[in-house]
LOVODREN-741908 format. One line per 5 residues: number of its first residue (from 0); their letters; for each residue z, y, x of N, C-alpha, C, O. Coordinates in steps of 0.001 Angstrom, whole numbers, always signed. Example, Ala and Ser with C-alpha at 12.3 -4.5 7.8 and 13.67 -1.06 7.14 Angstrom:
BEGIN
0 = as = +7800/-5690/+13190/+7800/-4500/+12300/+7800/-3300/+13200/+8465/-3319/+14236 ~ +7080/-2250/+12850/+7140/-1060/+13670/+7870/+30/+12900/+8039/+1138/+13409
END
This chain:
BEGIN
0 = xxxxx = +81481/+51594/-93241/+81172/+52159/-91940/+81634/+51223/-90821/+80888/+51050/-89857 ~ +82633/+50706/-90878/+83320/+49653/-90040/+82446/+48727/-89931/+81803/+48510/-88904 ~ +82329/+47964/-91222/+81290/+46731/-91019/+80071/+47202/-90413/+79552/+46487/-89555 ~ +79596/+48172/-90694/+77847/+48278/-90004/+78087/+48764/-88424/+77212/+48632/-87568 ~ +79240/+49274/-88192/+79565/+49936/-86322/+79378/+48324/-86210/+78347/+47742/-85874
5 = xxxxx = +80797/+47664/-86622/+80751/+46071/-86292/+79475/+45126/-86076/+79508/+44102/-85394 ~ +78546/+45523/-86630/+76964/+44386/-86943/+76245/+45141/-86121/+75530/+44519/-85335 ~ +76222/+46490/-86064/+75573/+47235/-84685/+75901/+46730/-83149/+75085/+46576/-82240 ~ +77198/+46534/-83120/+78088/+45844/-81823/+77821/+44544/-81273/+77655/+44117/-80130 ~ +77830/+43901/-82743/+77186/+41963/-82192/+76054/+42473/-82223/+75916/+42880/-81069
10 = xxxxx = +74775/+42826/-83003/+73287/+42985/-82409/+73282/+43580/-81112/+72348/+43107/-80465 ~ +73986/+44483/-80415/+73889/+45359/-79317/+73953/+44123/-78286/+73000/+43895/-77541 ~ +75255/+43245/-78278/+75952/+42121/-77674/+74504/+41079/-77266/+74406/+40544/-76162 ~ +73643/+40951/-78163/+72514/+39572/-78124/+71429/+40005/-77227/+70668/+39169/-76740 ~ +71305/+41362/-76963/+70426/+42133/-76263/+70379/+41643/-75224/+71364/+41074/-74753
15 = xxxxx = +69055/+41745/-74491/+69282/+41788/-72793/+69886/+43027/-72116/+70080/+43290/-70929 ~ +70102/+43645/-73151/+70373/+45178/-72113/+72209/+45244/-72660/+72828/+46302/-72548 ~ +72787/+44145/-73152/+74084/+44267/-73523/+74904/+44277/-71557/+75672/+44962/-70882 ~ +74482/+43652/-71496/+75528/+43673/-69872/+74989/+44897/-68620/+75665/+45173/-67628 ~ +73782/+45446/-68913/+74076/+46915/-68495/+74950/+47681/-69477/+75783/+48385/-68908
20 = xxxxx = +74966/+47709/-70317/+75654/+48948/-71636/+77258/+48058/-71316/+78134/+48772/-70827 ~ +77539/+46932/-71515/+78871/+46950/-70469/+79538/+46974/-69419/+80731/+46713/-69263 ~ +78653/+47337/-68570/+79047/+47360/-66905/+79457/+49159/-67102/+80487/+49690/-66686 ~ +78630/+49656/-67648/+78593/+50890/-67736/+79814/+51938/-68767/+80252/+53062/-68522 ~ +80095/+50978/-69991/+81094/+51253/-70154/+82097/+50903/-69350/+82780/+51911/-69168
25 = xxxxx = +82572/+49911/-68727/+83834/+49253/-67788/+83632/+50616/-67341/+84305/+51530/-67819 ~ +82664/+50829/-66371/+82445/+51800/-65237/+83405/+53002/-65299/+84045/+53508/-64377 ~ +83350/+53391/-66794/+83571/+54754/-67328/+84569/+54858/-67665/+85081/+55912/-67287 ~ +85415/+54011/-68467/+86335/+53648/-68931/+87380/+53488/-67744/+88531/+53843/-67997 ~ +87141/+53057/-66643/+88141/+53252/-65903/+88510/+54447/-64867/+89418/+54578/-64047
30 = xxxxx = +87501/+55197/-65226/+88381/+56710/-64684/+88228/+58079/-65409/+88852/+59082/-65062 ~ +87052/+58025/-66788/+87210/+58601/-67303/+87277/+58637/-69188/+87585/+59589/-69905 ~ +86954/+57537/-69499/+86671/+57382/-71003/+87473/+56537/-71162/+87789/+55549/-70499 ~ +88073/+57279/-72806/+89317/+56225/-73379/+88970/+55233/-74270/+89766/+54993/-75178 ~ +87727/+54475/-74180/+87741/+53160/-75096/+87919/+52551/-73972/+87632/+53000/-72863
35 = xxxxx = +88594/+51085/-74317/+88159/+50019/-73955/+86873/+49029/-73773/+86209/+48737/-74768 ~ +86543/+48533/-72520/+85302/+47836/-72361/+85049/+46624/-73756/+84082/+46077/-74286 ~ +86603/+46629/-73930/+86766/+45178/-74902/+86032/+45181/-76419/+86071/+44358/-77333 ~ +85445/+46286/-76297/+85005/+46825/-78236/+83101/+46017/-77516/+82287/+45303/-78102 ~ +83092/+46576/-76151/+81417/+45260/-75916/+81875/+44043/-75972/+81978/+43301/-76949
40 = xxxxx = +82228/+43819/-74553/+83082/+42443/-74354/+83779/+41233/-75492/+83632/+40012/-75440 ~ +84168/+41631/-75990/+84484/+40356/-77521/+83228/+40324/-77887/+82829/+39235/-77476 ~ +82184/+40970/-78519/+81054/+40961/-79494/+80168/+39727/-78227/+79541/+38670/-78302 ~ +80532/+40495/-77363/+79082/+39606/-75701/+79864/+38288/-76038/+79321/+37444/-76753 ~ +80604/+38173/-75747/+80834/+36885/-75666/+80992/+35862/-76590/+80798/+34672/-76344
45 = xxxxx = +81458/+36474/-77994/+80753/+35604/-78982/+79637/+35401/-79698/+79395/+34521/-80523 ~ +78940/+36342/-79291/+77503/+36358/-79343/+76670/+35602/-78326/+75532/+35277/-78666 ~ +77130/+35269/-77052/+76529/+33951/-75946/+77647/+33780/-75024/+77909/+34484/-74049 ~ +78521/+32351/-75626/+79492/+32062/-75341/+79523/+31112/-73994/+80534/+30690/-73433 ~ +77888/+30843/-73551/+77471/+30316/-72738/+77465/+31142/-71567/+77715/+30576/-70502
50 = xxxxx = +77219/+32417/-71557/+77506/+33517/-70420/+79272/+34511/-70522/+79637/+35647/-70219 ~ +79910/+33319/-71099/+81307/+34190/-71171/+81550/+34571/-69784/+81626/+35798/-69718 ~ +81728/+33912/-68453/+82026/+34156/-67310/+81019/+35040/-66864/+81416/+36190/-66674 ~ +79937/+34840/-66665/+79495/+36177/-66438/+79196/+37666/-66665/+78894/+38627/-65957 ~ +79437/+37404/-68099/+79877/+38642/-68653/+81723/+39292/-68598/+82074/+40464/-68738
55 = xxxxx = +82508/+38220/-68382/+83693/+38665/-67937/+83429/+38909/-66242/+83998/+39813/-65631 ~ +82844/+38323/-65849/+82652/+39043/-64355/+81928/+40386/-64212/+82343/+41193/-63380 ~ +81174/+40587/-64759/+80319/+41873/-64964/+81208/+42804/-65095/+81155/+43642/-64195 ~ +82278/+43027/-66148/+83341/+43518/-67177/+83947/+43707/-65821/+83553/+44786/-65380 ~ +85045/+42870/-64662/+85485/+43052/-64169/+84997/+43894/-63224/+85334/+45065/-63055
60 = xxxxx = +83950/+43082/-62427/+83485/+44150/-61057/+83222/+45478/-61688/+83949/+46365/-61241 ~ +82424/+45826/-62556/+82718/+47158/-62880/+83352/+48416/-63133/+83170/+49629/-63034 ~ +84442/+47290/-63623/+86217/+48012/-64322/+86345/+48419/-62673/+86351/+49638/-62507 ~ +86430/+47763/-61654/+87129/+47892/-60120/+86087/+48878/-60022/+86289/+49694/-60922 ~ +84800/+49272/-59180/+84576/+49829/-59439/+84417/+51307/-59927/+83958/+52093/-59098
65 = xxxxx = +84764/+51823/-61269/+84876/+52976/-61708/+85904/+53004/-61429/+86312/+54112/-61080 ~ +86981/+51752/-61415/+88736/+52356/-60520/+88578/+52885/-59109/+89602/+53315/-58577 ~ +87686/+52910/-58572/+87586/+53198/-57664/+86606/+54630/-57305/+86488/+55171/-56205 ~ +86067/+54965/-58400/+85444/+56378/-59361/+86681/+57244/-59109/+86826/+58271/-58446 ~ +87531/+56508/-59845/+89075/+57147/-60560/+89935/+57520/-59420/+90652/+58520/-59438
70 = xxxxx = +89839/+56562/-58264/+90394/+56939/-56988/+90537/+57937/-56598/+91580/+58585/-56504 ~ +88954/+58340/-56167/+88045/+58986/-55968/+87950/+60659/-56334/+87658/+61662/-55683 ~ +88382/+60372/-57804/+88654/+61709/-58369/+90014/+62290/-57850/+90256/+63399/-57373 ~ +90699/+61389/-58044/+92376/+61196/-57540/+92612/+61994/-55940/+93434/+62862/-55646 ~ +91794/+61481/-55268/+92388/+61519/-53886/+91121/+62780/-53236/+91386/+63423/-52221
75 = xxxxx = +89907/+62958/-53922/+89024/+64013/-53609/+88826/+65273/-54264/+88266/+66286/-53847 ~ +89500/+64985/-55592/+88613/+66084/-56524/+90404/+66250/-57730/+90395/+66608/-58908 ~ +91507/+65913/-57021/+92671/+66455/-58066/+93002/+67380/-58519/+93671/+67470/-59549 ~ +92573/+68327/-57796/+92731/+69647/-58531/+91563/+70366/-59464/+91616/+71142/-60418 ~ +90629/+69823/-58831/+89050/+70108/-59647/+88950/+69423/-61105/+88682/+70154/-62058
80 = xxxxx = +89180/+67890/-61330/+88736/+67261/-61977/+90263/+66343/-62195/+90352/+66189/-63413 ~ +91338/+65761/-61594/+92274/+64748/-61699/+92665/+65837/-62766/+92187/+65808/-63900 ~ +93692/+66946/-62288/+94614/+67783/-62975/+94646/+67580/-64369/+95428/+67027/-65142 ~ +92855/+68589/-64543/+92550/+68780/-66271/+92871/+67151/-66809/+93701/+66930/-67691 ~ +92225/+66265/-66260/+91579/+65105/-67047/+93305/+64758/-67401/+93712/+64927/-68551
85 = xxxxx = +94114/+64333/-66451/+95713/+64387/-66488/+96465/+65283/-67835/+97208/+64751/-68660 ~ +96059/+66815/-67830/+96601/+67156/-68812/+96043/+67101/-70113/+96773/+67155/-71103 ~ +94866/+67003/-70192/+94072/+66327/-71040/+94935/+65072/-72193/+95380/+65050/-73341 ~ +94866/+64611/-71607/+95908/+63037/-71925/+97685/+63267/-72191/+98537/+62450/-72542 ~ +97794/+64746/-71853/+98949/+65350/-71916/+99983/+64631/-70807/+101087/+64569/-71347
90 = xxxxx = +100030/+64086/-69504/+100434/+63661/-68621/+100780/+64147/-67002/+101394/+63561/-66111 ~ +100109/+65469/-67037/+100906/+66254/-66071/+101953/+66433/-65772/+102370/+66208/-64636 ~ +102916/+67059/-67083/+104481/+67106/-66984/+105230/+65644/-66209/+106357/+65741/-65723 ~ +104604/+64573/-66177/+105690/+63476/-65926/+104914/+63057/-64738/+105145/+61923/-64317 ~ +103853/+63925/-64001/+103102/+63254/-62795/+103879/+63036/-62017/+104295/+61906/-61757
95 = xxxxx = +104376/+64477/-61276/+105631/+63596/-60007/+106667/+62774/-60015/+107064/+62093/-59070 ~ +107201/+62851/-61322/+108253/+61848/-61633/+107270/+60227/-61386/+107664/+59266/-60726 ~ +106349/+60300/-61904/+105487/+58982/-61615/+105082/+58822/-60220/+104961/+57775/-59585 ~ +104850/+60284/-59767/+104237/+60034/-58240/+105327/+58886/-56784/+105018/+58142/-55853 ~ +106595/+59385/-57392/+107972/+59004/-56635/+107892/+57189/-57236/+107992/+56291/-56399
100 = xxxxx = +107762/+56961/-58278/+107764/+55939/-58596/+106503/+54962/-57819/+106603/+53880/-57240 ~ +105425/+55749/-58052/+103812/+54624/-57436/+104110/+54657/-56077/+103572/+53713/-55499 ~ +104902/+55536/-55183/+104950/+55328/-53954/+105525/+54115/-53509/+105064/+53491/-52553 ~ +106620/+53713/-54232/+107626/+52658/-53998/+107052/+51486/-54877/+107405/+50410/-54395 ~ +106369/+51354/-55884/+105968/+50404/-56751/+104340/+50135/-57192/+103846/+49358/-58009
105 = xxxxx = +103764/+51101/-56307/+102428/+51151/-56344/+101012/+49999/-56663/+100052/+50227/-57400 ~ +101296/+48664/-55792/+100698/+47811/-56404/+100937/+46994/-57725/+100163/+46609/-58601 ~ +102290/+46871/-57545/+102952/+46482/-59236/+102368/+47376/-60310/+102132/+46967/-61447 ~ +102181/+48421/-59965/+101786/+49432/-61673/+100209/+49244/-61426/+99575/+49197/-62480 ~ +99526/+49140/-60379/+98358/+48921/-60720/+97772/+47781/-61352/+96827/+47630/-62127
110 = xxxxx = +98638/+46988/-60778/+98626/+45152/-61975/+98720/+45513/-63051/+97796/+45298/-63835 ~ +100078/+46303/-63524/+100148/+46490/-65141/+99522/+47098/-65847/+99458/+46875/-67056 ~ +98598/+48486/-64933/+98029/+49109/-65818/+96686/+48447/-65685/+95832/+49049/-66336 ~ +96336/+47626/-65185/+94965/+47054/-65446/+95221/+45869/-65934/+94197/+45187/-65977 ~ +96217/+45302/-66345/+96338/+44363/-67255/+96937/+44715/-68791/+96728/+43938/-69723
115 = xxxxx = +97527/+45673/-68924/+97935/+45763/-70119/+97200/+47216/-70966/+96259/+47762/-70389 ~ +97543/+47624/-71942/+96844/+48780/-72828/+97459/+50116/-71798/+97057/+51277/-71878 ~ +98209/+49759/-71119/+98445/+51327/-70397/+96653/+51758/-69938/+95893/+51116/-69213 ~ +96395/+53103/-70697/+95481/+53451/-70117/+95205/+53073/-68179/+96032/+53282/-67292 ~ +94010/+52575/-68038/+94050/+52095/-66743/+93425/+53107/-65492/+93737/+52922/-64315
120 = xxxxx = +92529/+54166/-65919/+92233/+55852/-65807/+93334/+56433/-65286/+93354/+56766/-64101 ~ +94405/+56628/-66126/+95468/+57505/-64840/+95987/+56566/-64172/+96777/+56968/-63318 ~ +95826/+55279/-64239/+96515/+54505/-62420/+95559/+54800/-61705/+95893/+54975/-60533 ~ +93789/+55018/-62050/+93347/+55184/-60655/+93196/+56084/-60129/+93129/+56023/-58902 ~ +93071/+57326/-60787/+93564/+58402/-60857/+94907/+58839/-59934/+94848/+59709/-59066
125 = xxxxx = +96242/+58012/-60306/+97105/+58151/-59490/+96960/+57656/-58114/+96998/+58315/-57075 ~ +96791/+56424/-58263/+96300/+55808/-57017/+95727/+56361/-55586/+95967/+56101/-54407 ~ +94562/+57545/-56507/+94137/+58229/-55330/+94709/+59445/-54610/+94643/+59730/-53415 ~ +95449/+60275/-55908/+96157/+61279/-55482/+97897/+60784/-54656/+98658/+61423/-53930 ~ +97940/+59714/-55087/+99121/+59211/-54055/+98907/+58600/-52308/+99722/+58544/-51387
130 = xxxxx = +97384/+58187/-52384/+96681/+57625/-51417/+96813/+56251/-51296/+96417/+55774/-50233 ~ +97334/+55398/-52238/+97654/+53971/-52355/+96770/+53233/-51465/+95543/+53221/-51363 ~ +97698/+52621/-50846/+96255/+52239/-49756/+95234/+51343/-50342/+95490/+50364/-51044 ~ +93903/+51806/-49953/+92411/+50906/-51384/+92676/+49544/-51067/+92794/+48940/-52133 ~ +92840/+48702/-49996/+92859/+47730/-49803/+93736/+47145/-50998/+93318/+46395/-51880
135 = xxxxx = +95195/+47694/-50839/+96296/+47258/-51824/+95675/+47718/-53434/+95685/+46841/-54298 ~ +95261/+48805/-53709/+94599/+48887/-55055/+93633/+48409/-55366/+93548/+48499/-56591 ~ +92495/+47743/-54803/+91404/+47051/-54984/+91589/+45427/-54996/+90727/+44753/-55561 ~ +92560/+44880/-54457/+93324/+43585/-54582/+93911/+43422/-56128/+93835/+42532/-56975 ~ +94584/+44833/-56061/+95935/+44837/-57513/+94757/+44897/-58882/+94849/+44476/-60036
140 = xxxxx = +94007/+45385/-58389/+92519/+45876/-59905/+92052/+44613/-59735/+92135/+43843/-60692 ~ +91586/+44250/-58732/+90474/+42688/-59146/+91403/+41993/-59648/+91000/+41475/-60689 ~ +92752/+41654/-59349/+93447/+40844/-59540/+93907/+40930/-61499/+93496/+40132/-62341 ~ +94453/+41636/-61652/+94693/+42227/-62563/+93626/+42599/-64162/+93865/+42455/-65361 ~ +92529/+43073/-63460/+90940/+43175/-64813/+90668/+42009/-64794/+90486/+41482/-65891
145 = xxxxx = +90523/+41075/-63424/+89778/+39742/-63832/+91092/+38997/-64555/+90675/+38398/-65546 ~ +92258/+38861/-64428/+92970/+37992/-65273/+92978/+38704/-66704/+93118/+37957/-67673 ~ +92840/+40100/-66934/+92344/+40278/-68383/+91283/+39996/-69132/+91209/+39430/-70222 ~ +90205/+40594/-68213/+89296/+40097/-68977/+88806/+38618/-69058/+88342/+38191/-70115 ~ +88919/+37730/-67800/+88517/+36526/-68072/+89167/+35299/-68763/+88781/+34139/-68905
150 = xxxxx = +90567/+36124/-69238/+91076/+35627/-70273/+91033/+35705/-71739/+91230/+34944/-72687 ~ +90670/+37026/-71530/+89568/+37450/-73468/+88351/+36259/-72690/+88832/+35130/-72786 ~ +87605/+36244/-72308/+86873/+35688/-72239/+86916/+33746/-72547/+86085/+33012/-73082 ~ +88020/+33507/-72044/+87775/+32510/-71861/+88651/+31777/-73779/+88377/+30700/-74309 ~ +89400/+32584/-74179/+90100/+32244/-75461/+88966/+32237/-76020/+88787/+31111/-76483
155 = xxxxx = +88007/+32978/-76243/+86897/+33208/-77144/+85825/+31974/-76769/+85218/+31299/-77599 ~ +85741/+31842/-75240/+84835/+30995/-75280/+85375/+29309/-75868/+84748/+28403/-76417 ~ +86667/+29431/-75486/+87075/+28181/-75960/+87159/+28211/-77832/+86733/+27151/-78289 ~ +87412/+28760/-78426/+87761/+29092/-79964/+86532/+30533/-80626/+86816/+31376/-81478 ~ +85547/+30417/-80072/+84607/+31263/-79970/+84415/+31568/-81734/+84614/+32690/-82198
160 = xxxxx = +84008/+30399/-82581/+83614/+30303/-83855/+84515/+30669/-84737/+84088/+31349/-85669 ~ +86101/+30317/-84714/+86638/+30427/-85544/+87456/+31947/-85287/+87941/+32712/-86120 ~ +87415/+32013/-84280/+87818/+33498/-83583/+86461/+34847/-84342/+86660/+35994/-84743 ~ +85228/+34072/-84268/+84406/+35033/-85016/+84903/+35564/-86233/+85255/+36695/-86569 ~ +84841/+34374/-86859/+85662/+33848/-88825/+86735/+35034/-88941/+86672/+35999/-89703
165 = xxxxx = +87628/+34766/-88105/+88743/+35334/-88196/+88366/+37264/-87583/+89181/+38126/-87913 ~ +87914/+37409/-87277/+87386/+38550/-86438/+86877/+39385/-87895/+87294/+40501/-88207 ~ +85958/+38632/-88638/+85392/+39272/-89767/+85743/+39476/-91376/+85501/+40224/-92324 ~ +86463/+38315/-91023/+87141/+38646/-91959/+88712/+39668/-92222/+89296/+40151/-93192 ~ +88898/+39621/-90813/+90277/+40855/-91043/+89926/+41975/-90230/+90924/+42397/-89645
170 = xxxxx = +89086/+42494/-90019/+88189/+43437/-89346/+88941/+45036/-89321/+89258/+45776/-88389 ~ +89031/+45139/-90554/+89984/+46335/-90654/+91148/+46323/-90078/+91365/+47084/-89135 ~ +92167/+45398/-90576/+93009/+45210/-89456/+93639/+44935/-88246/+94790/+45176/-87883 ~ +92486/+44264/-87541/+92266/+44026/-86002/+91867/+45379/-85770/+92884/+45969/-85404 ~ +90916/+46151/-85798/+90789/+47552/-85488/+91838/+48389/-85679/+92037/+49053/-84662
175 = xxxxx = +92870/+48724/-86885/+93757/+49229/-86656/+94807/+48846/-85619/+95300/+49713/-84897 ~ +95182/+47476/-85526/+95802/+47119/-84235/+95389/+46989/-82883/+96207/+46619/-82040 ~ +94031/+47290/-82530/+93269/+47521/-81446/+93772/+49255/-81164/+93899/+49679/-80015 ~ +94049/+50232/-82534/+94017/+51132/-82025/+95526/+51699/-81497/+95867/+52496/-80624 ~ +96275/+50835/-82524/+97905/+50876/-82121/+98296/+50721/-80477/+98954/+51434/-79720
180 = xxxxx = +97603/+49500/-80303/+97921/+48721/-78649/+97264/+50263/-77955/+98136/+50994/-77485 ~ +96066/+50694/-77882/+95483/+51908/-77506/+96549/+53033/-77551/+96612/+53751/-76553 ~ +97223/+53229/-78372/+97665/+54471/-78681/+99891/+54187/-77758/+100682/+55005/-77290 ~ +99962/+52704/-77954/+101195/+52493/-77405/+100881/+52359/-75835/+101782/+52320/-74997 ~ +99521/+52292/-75523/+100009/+52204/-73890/+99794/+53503/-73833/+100339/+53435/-72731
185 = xxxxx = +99374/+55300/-74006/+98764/+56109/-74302/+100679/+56199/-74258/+101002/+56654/-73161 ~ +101594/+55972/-74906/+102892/+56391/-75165/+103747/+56005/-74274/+104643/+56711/-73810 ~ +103469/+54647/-73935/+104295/+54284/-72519/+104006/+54711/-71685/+104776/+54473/-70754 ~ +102686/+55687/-71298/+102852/+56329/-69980/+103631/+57766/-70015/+104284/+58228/-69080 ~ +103440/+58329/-71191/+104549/+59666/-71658/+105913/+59615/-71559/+106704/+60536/-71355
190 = xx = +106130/+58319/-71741/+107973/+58091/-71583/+108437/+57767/-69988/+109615/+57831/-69638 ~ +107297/+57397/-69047/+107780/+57124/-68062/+108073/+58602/-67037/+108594/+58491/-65928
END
């Protein structure tokens, strides 16, 4: 099942319609869906290693973007739509304790959570219900998605082939550790 999701993913990747189907995941993914853009994004880019930058640019402006979806929900719709989606993720209980924190550290956590596996959905999310000013969160997100992603991007484009090799042949276990990193930023926001 793995291998054929996997061969579905690079055929999806060669498409012309692969960089709408990833703009659209980024989109989503950053204020409401918990995959990562990166399950398109690796396949796109070693599948046309010649459009790595523009497909890491795509990846990015989008990710900003639906962070800005996430804002949106945050700062218009928190009680309608932030709350549930918040407890959802089981992250209500530790909101204000976080809220006191993003006030004082606000662009710093938006760097981290758009650079690292911390789900990046409840920073924008927070972001909006704290009112972070957009200027400062739309700086901290571009800044932050484009040094992620155009750094998957650019390892792959540089080591593209043997990064494939290696990709397929330990497949199972890169996915389980894709889901670990997923599941530990998912934990570091519970402890904070």
């Amino acid at each position: 099942m793995l291998r054929k999701t996997y061969d579905w993913t690079m055929r999806l990747a060669a498409t012309p319609h692969a960089l709408w189907a990833l703009a659209a995941i980024s989109f989503i993914e950053s204020s409401v869906f918990p995959i990562p853009p990166d399950i398109l994004l690796i396949p796109m880019v070693l599948a046309r290693p010649r459009q790595a930058w523009l497909i890491a640019g795509v990846c990015t402006l989008s990710s900003v973007a639906g962070g800005f979806a996430g804002y949106a929900i945050g700062l218009f719709l928190f009680e309608a739509l932030g709350r549930p989606i918040l407890d959802l993720y089981g992250y209500l209980d530790r909101f204000t304790a976080f809220q006191e924190l993003y006030n004082a550290w606000g662009a710093w956590i938006v760097a981290a959570g758009g650079a690292t596996p911390i789900p990046y959905k409840v920073i924008t999310i927070a972001s909006g219900v704290t009112q972070l000013d957009p200027w400062v969160f739309g700086i901290a997100s571009v800044l932050s998605r484009g040094v992620r992603f155009f750094l998957v991007a650019a390892l792959l484009w540089a080591w593209g082939e043997p990064m494939r090799a290696f990709i397929e042949r330990r497949l199972g276990l890169l996915v389980t550790l894709g889901f670990a990193l997923l599941l530990s930023g998912f934990l570091a926001l519970k402890l904070l």
